[in-house]
N, C-alpha and C positions, 0 to 999 in steps of 0.2 A: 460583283466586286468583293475579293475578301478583304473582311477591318484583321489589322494589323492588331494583335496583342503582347502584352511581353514576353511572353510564353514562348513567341515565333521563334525567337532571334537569342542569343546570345548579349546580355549587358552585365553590363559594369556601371554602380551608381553613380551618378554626379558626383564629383570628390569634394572636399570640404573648401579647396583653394578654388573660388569661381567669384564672379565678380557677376554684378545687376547693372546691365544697360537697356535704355531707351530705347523701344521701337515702337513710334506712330503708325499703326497699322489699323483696318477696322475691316472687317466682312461681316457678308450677307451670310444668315444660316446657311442657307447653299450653300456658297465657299466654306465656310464652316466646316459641314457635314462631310466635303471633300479633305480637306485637312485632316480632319478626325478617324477619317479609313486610315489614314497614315499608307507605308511601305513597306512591306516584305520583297528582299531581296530576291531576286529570282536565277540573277548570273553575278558574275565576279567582278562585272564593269560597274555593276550596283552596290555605290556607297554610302546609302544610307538604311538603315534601319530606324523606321518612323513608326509611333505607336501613342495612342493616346488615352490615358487614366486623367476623371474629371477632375482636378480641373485644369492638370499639367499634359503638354505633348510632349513625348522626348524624341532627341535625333543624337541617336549613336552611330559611331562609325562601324562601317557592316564587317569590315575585317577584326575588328579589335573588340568591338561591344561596346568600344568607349563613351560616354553618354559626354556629349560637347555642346547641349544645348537642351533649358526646360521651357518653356515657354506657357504661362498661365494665361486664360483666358477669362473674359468676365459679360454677361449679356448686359448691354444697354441697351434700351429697346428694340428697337428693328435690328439693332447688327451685333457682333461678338465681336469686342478689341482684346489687342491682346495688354493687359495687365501688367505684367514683368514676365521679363525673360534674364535666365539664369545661364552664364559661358565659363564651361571650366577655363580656369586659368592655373592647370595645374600643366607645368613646361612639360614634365614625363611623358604630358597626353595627347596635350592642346599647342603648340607652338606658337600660335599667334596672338598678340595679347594687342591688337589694336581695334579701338571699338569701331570704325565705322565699315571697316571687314567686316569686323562680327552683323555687323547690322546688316551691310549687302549681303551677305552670304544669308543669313535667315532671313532677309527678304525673297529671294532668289529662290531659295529653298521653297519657303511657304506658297510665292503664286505657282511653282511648278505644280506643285500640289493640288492648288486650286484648278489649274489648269490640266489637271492629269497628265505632265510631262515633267517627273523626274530626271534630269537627267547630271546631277551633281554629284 
């Protein structure tokens, strides 16, 4: 499996208009270690661009580079939660400005992940 670096892909940094919301989430290293390979796009129907610098994962959109999501991690013992996560709220970027979207959608995102099935 190749890890995803920022190098891969095309980004654009998180903008300065983003907002900090709430996700109870918690994984095993395992899950962990799968999150952290992140995504390289491979075909066109692939929207995300995923890549992880410690102690932030970022998910850009794979057409634009746009960075619409940082998500920090922290080890509590046996498992990695995730800390804060950061959602541009800039409208040029990001159009959606409702938190519990934000939160399905990086949920959704994150098990696919863990799950080795991207498919958002």
């Amino acid at each position: 499996m190749q890890i995803a670096k920022r190098d891969d892909w095309k980004t654009e940094p998180m903008p300065s208009e983003f907002t900090i919301i709430t996700v109870e989430k918690v994984y095993s290293h395992e899950e962990f270690d799968r999150i952290t390979a992140g995504v390289i796009p491979q075909q066109m129907e692939d929207r995300w661009f995923i890549f992880y610098e410690a102690p932030w994962l970022y998910l850009h959109r794979s057409w634009t580079g746009l960075c619409i999501f940082k998500v920090r991690f922290e080890v509590v013992g046996e498992s990695v939660k995730i800390a804060q996560v950061q959602v541009n709220r800039n409208p040029a970027e990001y159009s959606n400005s409702h938190h519990e979207h934000d939160v399905s959608m990086l949920v959704m995102l994150l098990d696919s992940l863990v799950n080795n099935r991207l498919r958002y």
